[in-house]
VEXZA-533046 format. One record per residue (C-alpha): x, y, z. Coordinates in steps of 0.001 Angstrom, whole numbers, plus 500000, padded with zeros to 6 digits. Layout:
% residues N
{dodren {X; Y; Z}};
...
END
This chain:
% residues 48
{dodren {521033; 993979; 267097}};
{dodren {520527; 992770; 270427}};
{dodren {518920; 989773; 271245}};
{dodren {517746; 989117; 274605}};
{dodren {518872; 985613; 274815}};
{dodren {522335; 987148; 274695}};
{dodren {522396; 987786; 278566}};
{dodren {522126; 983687; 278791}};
{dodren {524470; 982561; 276708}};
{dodren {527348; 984786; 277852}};
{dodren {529638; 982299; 277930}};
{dodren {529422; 981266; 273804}};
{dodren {531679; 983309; 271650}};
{dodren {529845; 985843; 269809}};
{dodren {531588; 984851; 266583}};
{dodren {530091; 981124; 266748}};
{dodren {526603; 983101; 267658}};
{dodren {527018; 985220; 264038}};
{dodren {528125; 981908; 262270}};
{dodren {525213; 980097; 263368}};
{dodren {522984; 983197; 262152}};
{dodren {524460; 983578; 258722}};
{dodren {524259; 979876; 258713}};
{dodren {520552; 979714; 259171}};
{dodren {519907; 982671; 257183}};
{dodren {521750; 981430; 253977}};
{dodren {519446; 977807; 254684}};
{dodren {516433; 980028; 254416}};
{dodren {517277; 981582; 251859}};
{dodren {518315; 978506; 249835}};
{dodren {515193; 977143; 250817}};
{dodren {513170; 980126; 249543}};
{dodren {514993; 980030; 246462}};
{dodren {514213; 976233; 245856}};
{dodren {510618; 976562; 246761}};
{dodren {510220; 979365; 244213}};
{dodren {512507; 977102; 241490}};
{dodren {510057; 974234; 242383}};
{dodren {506512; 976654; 241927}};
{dodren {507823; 978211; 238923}};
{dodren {508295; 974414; 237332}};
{dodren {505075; 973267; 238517}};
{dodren {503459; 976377; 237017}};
{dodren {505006; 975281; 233464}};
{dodren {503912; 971446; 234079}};
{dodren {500377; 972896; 234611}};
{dodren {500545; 974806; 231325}};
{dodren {501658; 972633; 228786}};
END
């Protein structure tokens, strides 16, 4: 997977690159999962 900001940020570790990925991708998906947790309640509010 090669990004093409790579070429300007040389001089940062790869391994603090992939940290900061899997950081942001596990916030996203944390976030998805709350949203979702969130509609689902609202759905049973609105059907009661």
């Amino acid at each position: 997977m090669d990004d093409p900001l790579d070429a300007h940020h040389q001089a940062i570790p790869s391994y603090i690159n992939n940290a900061a990925s899997i950081s942001a991708l596990h916030i996203l998906k944390m976030t998805t999962a709350l949203v979702k947790e969130l509609a689902h309640f609202a759905k049973k509010v609105v059907y009661i």
